[in-house]
N, C-alpha and C positions, 0 to 999 in steps of 0.2 A: 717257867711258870711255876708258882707256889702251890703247893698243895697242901689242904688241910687235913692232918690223920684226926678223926675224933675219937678218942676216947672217951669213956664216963667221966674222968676230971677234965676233959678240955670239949664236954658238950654245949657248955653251957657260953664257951666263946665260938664254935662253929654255929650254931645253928642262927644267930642273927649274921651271920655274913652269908648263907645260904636262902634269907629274907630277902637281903638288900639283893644279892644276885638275880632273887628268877623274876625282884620285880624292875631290874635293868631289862630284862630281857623281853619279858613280855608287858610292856606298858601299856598297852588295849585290853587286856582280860578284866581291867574293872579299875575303880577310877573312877578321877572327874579331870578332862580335858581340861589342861592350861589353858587360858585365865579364869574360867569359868566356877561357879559355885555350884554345888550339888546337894539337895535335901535328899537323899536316899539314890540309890540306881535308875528309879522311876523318872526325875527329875532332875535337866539338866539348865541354869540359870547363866546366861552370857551375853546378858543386855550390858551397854555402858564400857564396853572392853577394846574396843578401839580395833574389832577383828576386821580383815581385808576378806576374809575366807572363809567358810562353813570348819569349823575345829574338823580334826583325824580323831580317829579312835574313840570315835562314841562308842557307848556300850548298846547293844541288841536288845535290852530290856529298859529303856527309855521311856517312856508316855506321853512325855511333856517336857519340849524346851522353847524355852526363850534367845531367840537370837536379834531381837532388835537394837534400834538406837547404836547400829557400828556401821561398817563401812563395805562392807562385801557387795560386789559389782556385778558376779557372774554366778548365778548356779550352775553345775556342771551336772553331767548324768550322773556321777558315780557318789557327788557327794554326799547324799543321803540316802546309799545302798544299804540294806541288813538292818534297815531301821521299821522292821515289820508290826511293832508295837506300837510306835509312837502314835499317839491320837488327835493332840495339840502343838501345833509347829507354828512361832510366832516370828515372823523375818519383816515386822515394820519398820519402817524409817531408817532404812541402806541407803546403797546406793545401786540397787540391782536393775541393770537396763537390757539384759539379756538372761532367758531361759533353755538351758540346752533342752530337746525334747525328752520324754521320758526320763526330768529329772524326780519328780517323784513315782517313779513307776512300784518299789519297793513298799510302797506307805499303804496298804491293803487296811488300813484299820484306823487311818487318818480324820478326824470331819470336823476341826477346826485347822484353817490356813487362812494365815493374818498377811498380807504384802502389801500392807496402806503405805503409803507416801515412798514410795519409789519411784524407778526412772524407767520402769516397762511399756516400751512401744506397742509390742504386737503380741495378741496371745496367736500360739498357732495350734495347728491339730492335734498333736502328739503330747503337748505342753501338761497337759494334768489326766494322761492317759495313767489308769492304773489304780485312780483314785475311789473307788467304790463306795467308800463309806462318808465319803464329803458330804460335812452337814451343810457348813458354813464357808463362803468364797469372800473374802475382803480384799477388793483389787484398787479399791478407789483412792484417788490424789496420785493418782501417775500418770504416764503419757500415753496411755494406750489409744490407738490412731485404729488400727483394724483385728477385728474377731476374728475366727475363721467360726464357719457355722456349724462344724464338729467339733469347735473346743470344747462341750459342754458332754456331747454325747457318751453317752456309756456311765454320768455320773445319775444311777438311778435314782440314790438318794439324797439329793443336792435339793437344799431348800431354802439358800440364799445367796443371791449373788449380787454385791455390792460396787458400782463401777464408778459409785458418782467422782466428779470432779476428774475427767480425763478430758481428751481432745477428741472422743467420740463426734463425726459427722455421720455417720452411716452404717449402717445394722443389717445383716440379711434374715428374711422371714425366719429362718428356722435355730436363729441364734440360740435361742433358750430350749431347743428340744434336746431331751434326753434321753429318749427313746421311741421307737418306730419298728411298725410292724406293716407290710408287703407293701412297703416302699409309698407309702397310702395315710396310712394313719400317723399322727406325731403327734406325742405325748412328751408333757414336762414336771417334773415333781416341783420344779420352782413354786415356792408360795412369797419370796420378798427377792422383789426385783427394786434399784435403786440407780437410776441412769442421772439424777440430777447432775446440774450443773457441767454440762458438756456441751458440746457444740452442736448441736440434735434439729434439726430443721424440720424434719417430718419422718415418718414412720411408717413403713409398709402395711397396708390392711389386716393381713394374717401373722402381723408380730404376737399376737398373743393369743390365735387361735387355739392352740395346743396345750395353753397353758392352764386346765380346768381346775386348779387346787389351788391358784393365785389368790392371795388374801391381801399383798399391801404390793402399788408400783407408786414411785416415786419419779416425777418427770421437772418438777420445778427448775429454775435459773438456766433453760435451753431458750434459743430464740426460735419458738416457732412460726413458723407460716401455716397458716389456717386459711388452707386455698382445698381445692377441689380435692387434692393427693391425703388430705385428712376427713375427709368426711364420712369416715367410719368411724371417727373414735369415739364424738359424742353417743353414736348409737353404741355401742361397744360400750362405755360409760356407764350410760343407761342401763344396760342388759346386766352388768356387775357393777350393782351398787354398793359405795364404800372401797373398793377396790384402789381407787385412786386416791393418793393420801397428799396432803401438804404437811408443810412441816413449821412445827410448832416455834414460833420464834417472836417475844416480844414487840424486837426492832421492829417488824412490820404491821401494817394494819390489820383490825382485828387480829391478831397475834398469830400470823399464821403466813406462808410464803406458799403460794399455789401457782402449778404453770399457766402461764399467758402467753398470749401471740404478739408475737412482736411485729408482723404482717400479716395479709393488707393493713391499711392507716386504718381501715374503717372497724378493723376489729383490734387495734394495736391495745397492749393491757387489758384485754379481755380476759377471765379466765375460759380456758380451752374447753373445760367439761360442760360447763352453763351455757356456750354458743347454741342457737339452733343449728340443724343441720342442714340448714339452706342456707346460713352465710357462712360455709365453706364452698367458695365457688370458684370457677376460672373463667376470666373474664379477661379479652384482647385490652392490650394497652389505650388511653386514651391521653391525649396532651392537652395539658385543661382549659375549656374552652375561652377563657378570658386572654388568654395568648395567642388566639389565632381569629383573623380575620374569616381564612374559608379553612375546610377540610378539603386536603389533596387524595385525589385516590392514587392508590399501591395495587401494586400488583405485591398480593401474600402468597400464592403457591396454594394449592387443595392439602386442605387438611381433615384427611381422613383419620378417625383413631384406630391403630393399632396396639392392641393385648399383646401381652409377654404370652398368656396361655395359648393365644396363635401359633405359638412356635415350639410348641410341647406335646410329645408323644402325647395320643390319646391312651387312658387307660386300658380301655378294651371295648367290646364292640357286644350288638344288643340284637337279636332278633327279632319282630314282633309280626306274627298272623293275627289281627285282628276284626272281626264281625260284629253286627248288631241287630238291635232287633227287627230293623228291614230288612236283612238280609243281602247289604253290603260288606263284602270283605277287597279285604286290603292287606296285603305286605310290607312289611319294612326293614329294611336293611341298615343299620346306623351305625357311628364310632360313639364311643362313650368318653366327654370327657374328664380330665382329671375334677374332681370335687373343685367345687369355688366357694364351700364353707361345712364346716362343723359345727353344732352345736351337743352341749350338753355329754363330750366325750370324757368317757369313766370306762376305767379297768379295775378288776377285781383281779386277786387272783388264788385260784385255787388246785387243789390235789389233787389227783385220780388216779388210782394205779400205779401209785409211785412217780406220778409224774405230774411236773409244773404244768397248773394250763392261764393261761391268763385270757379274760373273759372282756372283751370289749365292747362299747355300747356308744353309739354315738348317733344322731341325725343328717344326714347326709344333703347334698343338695348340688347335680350337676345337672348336665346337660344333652343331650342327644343328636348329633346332626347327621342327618339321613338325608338321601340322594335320592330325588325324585326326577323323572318322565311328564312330561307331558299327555301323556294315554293316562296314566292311572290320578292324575293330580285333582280329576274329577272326584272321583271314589276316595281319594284321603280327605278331601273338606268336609264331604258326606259324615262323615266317620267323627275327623277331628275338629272341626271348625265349633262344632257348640261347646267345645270344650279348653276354649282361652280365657273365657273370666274368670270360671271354676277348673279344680284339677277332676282327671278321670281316675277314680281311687279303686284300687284291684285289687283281690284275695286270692292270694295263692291258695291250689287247690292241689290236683295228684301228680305225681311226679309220670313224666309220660315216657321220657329216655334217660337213662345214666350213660349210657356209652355211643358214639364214641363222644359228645358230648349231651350233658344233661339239661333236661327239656322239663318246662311245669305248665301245669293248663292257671288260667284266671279269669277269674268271673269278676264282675263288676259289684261292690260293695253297695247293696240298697242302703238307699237314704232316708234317715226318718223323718216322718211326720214334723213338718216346720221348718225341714230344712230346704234350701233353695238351689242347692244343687242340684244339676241337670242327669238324671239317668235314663241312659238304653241299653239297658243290658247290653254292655260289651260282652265279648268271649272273647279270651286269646290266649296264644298259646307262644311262651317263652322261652327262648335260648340266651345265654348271655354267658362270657368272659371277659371278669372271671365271675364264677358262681355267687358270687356272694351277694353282686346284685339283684337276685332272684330269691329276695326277703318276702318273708312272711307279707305284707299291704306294699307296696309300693302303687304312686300316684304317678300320672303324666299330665302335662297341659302345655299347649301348643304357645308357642310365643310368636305372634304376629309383627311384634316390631321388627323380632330377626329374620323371616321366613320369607323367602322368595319361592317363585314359579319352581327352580331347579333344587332348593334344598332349603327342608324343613327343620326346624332349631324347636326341641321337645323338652320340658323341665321335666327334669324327675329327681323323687325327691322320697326318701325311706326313711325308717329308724335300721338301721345295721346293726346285728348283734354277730359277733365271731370271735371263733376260738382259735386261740394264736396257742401252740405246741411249744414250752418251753420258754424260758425267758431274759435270755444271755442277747444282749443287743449285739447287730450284726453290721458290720458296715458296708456288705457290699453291697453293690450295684447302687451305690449313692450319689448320689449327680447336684454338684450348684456350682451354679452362678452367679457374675456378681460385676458389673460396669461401676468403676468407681467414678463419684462423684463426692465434692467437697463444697462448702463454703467457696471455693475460690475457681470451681468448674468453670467455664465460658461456652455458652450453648448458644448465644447470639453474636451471630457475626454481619458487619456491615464492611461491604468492600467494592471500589469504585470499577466500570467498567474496564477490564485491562487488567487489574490487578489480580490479586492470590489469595484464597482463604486455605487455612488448614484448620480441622474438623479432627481434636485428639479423642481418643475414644480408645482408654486404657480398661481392656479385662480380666479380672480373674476366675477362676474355677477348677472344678474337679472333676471327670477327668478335662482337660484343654477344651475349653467354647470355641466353636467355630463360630466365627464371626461374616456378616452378611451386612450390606446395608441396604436400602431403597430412596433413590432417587428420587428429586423433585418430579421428574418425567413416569415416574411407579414402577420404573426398571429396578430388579432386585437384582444384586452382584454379590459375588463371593469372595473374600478379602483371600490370597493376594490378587488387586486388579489394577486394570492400563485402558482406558479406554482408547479408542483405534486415534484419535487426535491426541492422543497424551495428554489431552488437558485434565483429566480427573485420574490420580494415580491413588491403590489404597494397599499399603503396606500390609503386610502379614503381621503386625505388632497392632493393627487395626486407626492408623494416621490415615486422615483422606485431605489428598491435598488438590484444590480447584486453581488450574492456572487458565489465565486470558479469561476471567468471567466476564460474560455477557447477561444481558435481561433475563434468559431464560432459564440463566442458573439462579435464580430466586426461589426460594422453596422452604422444604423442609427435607431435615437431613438424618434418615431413621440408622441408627448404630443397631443392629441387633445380635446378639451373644445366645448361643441356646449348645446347651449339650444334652439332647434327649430328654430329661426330668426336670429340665428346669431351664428357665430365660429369662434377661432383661432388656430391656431399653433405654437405649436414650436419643432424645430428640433433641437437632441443633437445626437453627433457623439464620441461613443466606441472607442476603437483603445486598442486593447490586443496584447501585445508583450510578448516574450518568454520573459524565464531568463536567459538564453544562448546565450552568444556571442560568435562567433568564428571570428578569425582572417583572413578567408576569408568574413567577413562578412561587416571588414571594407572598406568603399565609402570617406574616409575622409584624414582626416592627420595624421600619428605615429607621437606621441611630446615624448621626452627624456628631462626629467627635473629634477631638485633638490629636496630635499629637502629643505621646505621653501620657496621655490620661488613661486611667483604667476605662474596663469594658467588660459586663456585666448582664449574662441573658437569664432569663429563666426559663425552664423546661420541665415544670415539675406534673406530674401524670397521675394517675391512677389506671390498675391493673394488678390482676394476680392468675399468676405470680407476678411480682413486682417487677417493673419494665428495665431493662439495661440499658442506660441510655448513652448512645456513643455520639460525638459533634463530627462531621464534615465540616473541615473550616476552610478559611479560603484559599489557601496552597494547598487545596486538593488529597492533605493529610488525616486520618481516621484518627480522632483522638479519646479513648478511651480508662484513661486515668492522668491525674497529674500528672504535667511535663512540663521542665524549667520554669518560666513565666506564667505557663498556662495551667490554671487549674478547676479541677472537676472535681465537685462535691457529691453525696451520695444523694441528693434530692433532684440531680441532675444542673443542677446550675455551674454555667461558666465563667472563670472570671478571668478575662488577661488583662494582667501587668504591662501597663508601660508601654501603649499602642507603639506599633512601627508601619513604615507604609507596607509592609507585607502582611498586614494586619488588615487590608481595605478589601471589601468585595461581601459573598455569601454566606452565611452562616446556618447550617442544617444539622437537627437535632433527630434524632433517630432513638424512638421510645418502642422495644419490641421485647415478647416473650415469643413461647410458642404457638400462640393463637394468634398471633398478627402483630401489625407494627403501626407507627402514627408516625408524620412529619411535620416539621416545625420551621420555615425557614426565615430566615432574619436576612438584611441588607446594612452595614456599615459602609460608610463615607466619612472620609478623613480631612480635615482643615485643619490648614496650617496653623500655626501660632501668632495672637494678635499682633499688630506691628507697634511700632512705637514712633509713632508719627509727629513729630515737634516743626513745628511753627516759630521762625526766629525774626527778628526786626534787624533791622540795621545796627544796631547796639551788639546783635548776638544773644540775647535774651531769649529766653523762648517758654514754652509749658510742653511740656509730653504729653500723648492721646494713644488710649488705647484700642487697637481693634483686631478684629479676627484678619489673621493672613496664614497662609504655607509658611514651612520651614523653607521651601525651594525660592520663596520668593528672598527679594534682597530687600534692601533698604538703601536708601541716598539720598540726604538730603543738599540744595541746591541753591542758593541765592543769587539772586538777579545782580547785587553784589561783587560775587566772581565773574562775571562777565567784563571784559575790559570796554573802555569808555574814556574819550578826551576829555569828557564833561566834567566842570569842575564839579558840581552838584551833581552830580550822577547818582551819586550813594543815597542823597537824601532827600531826590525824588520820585525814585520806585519806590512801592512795596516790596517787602520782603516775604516769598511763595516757597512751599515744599512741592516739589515733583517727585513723584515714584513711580517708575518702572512697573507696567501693570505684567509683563513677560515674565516668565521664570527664569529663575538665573540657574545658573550651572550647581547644580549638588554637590557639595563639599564632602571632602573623605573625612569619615567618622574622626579621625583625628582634630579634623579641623572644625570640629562642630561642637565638640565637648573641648574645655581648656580648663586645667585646674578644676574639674569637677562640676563647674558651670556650664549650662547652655551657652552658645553663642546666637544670639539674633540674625536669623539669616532673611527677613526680608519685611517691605510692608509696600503699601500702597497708594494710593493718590487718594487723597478726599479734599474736597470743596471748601470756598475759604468761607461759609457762612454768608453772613452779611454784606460780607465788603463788596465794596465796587470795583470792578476789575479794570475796565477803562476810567479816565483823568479826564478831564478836561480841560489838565496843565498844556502850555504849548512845549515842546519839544524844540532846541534850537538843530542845526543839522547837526552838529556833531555828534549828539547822542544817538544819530540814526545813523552812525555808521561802525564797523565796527573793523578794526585793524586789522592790515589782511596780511603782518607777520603773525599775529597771533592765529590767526582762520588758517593759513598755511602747517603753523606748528603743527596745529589739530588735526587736521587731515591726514598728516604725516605720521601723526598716531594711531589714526582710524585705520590706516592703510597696512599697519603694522608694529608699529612704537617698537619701544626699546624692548629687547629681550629681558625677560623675568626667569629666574629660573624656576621659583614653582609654578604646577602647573594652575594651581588654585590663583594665585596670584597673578599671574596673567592675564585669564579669565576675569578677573576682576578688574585688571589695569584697564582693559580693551572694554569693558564694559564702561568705564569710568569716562574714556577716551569719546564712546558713543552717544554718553549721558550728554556729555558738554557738547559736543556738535549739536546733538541736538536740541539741546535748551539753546546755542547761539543761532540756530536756526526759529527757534520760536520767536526768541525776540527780533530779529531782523521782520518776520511779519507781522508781529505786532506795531512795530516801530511803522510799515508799511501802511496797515490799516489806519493808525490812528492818525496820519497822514493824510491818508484818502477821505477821511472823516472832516478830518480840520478843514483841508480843500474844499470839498462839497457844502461845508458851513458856511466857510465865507463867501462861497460863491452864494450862496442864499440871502446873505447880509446884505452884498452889493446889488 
């Protein structure tokens, strides 16, 4: 190895070869990564470069790069480690379909991130952990299929998240919150939400409860359903005006694209925000009455509704001693449940004592359900009963215990002059956890539609103010769930006696949902389960499989998912039909049709949600989408190609959601194909005649002609008659019915000669009454068994052939008889 001596005359060749070395050596200490361009160290430029990869050796004092328009597939954790400055990170139009987690966990100072037009499926939890200062989220024109509902969490100051144009079906309530306090309150800094154009059907009630500083959602180009599971949004709408935005676009009328409901029919192109809130309904299937003679009744199974908050820890529980001015008292004992709405929630936050406090404010609105006796249920109507139209509104008064829990007294808030609320000075005296429901006024009123003899259902309803200590979002003890459902779910099922449903019901969540279902029968079970006949088994992956269904397996089939803080549902609906049709059982139309000819029902409904409509055809098959010949359009109509005789018999149409089901039943009969009936003379001459016959029947035609005769004039003193075989003839194997692509005519029938006169009153000499009895001998000898054929079709047909003639020379011998008897009996009349 060379060594360089420098002295003062040879400094001036050392010291560029001590340049070029330390910058072999350390290539990262500053620079601009190959291919990439650079305006300053702040700014790194590598759009258009054809990278597979996030470049090595960025520099730590970054601000701002460009990585779009290349080709990188994969972010990794590590590849934008040490990048603590950068503020603007632009990675649109890659090819990125995977996010390792905490790939940007480094970027503490991040708040634009650009990832439009990629290949990202799933955000998950971890994925933009770290992110704090995110202003701006552009995830839209990718494949993202599912959220998790902590993707967003921890990003405080996130105020826009952009997802349009994805494969979005489904959204959990708490997708947009970015912060939460005692596991209770959720709060979102989001002010621009943008879900357009994704596969979006409908939306949970409380999707935007949290979100008080929302100023623009964007929902256009989703196909909603605008059924009962939306009829919050209009009021929600209402309650934030302007909030919902269309977007501005020439192409469309009055220059502007707004979401509409693309179901029910009755609201389809409607805009979503302008419907009342009474035509978002659910309403059982109906099959429209122009197709149905009678309505058949079903057995639908009790359908009770079940709440998801049925299945969720109660917040906490409520004391109440209260008296009046009669001097009735009463106790009560209640659980409190979780809130079923916020309004109006706002956080401040401020300082004290060197310490974060964040001050929150919101209107609360739960419920109370308390366990009542028989002995005291006298003494609680007393009390509470005048107090269901109006609420009973309270003032906290003196604190009465802090320890071992805290107690407040409350008096009844008089009512002014004018007003119509009802007072008796209550008095009572308050315990509750956790404390916080023991605000300043809180109201009660009893709700009579819920309330039974054994347990009283009590609204209550406060303004909540509290102070949360400190403001670093926390994750634990956070609980969801989440039963997926898609565009392509199947929640109704028809299956014939004897057969098998299987009921999937795929979940996810945090920690593991245990899974439960409830039987048509109201029996509730715990997934993994067997019932003692092994006909209902339910997998631990939450599959329920019905084998040997019977009548009584009809119903409704409740999937329910709950892990502590949180539950869903999903409801799928049985429907078991016999195998037996009977002819009074048809409500539809008798079709009389060909062979070969198409066949054609209609089944078209109304109902919301819109009805699933599946055919029982006549081999006792469940058909439920297009298959080969047979097909099934989305309006419910059936169409088969190219009838076959397995094609003849019942046809049941089965229109159900989860409110019930309707039946539709049809009758097809199948006729053969007309014959071709020809009429010849003696010459051989003849005309063809068309009419309705079976493929099974044959065809033969027969001249009085072939029949043998000494008579010189034989030929050209009969008429010339068609005879056909009114029996079916033997079924030919598919080969021998099609040739060369052509039908072959397999039969026809006898019809009447019109006009003509069937008896002469030519005289007959004997000879032509008699008829040769080597030839009658032959015949017989063919009847008896003829000559061997080796196909079997042909045979069948010789012998038929064989039968034909005997017995047309049997017709005419009595004919020849009669007209005999006739001639006789005339001249006897003469003489």
């Amino acid at each position: 190895m060379s060594r360089c001596v420098c002295g003062a005359p040879y400094l001036w060749i050392c010291l560029p070869v001590a340049l070029l070395l330390v910058a072999a050596v350390l290539p990262a200490s500053g620079g601009c990564p190959k291919p990439c361009a650079c305006s300053g160290p702040a700014e790194v430029r590598c759009a258009f470069k054809h990278l597979t990869a996030v470049p090595e050796h960025l520099q730590a004092a970054v601000e701002r790069m460009n990585l779009g328009y290349n080709s990188i597939t994969v972010l990794r954790e590590n590849d934008l480690s040490g990048l603590e400055n950068l503020e603007q990170l632009m990675l649109h139009s890659n090819a990125i379909h995977s996010i390792e987690d905490r790939a940007f966990q480094d970027l503490k100072l991040l708040q634009v991130l650009k990832m439009s037009h990629n290949k990202v499926k799933e955000i998950r939890k971890e994925t933009f952990k770290g992110l704090a200062s995110l202003l701006r989220l552009h995830l839209d024109h990718n494949n993202i299929e599912f959220i998790n509902p902590e993707a967003f969490y921890g990003l405080t100051n996130l105020q826009l998240v952009n997802l349009d144009g994805n494969h979005l079906q489904q959204l959990h309530p708490d997708t947009f919150i970015t912060m939460r306090h005692s596991q209770v309150f959720k709060l979102s800094s989001i002010r621009n939400i943008h879900l357009s154009d994704n596969l979006l059907t409908t939306l949970p009630a409380d999707m935007f409860s949290g979100c008080s500083q929302l100023e623009n959602v964007f929902l256009h180009g989703n196909p909603w359903t605008c059924d009962c599971r939306m009829k919050w949004f209009p009021v929600w709408a209402q309650r934030n005006t302007g909030v919902l935005k269309c977007k501005q676009d020439r192409r469309y009328p009055r220059g502007q694209l707004c979401p509409v409901c693309q179901s029910p029919s009755h609201s389809h192109n409607q805009q979503i925000d302008l419907l009342p809130s009474d035509a978002f309904t659910c309403v059982k299937p109906w099959i429209e009455p122009h197709l149905k003679q009678k309505n058949i009744s079903l057995d639908e199974g009790d359908f009770t509704p079940v709440s998801p908050k049925d299945f969720i820890a109660p917040l906490g529980s409520i004391e109440l001693n209260l008296a009046d001015q009669f001097h009735s008292d009463v106790s009560l004992s209640c659980t409190v449940q979780r809130p079923s709405a916020f309004e109006n929630l706002t956080q401040t936050l401020e300082e004290e004592e060197g310490h974060n406090v964040t001050m929150l404010s919101t209107a609360i609105t739960t419920y109370l359900v308390c366990n009542t006796d028989y002995e005291h249920i006298q003494q609680l109507w007393q009390i509470l009963a005048a107090y269901s139209d109006s609420p009973m509104r309270l003032e906290r008064g003196l604190m009465l215990a802090r320890s071992p829990e805290m107690m407040y007294s409350y008096s009844q808030i008089k009512t002014k002059e004018g007003d119509e609320e009802i007072h008796t000075n209550i008095e009572a005296e308050v315990k509750a956890t956790p404390a916080w429901l023991m605000q300043g006024e809180v109201s009660f009123q009893l709700d009579r539609t819920t309330t039974t003899y054994s347990t009283m259902h009590i609204k209550y309803q406060s303004v909540v103010n509290l102070r949360v200590e400190g403001t670093s979002p926390k994750r634990d003890r956070y609980s969801w769930t989440m039963i997926s459902r898609d565009n392509q779910t199947k929640t109704e099922h028809t299956v014939l006696v004897g057969g098998v449903a299987q009921l999937n019901c795929h979940v996810q969540g945090e920690p593991k949902p245990l899974m439960e279902w409830i039987l048509p029968d109201g029996s509730k079970v715990r997934a993994p389960f067997s019932s003692d006949d092994r006909r209902i088994i339910i997998t631990a992956e939450g599959k329920l499989t019905l084998r040997g269904a019977d009548a009584s397996d009809t119903g409704l089939y409740r999937c329910i998912a709950t892990n502590y803080l949180d539950a869903d549902i999903l409801v799928f609906r049985v429907t078991v039909l016999s195998l037996d049709v009977e002819e009074a059982d048809v409500n539809g139309v008798q079709v009389s049709k060909l062979l070969g000819e198409n066949l054609e029902f209609d089944c078209s409904s109304s109902g919301s949600p819109e009805a699933s409509i599946h055919w029982i055809l006549p081999d006792n098959s469940v058909l439920v989408e297009s298959y080969a010949y047979r097909k099934l359009y989305k309006n419910g109509t059936l169409l088969i190609q190219g009838l076959t005789a397995r094609d003849r018999g019942f046809y049941r149409c089965l229109a159900a959601n989860h409110l019930g089901v309707d039946l539709l039943v049809s009758q097809v009969t199948l006729n053969e194909e007309k014959p071709n009936v020809m009429i010849l003379d003696s010459e051989g001459s003849g005309m063809n005649m068309e009419d309705k016959v079976g493929r099974s029947l044959t065809e033969r035609t027969v001249t009085l002609n072939e029949i043998p005769s000494s008579s010189p004039f034989d030929s050209k003193s009969q008429e010339s008659k068609t005879v056909t075989s009114d029996r079916p003839y033997p079924r030919l194997r598919l080969q021998d019915r099609y040739r060369g692509g052509s039908r072959v005519r397999l039969g026809q029938r006898r019809i009447g000669t019109g006009n003509r006169r069937i008896w002469s009153s030519r005289v007959f000499d004997q000879a032509s009454r008699k008829v040769d009895p080597h030839k009658f001998a032959e015949l017989m000898k063919k009847a008896q068994g003829g000559s061997k054929i080796n196909s079997g079709a042909e045979k069948e047909r010789e012998t038929y052939k064989t039968q034909m003639a005997l017995s047309n020379s049997f017709l005419v011998m009595v004919k020849m008889v009669l007209v005999k008897t006739i001639l006789l009996q005339s001249q006897g009349k003469n003489l």
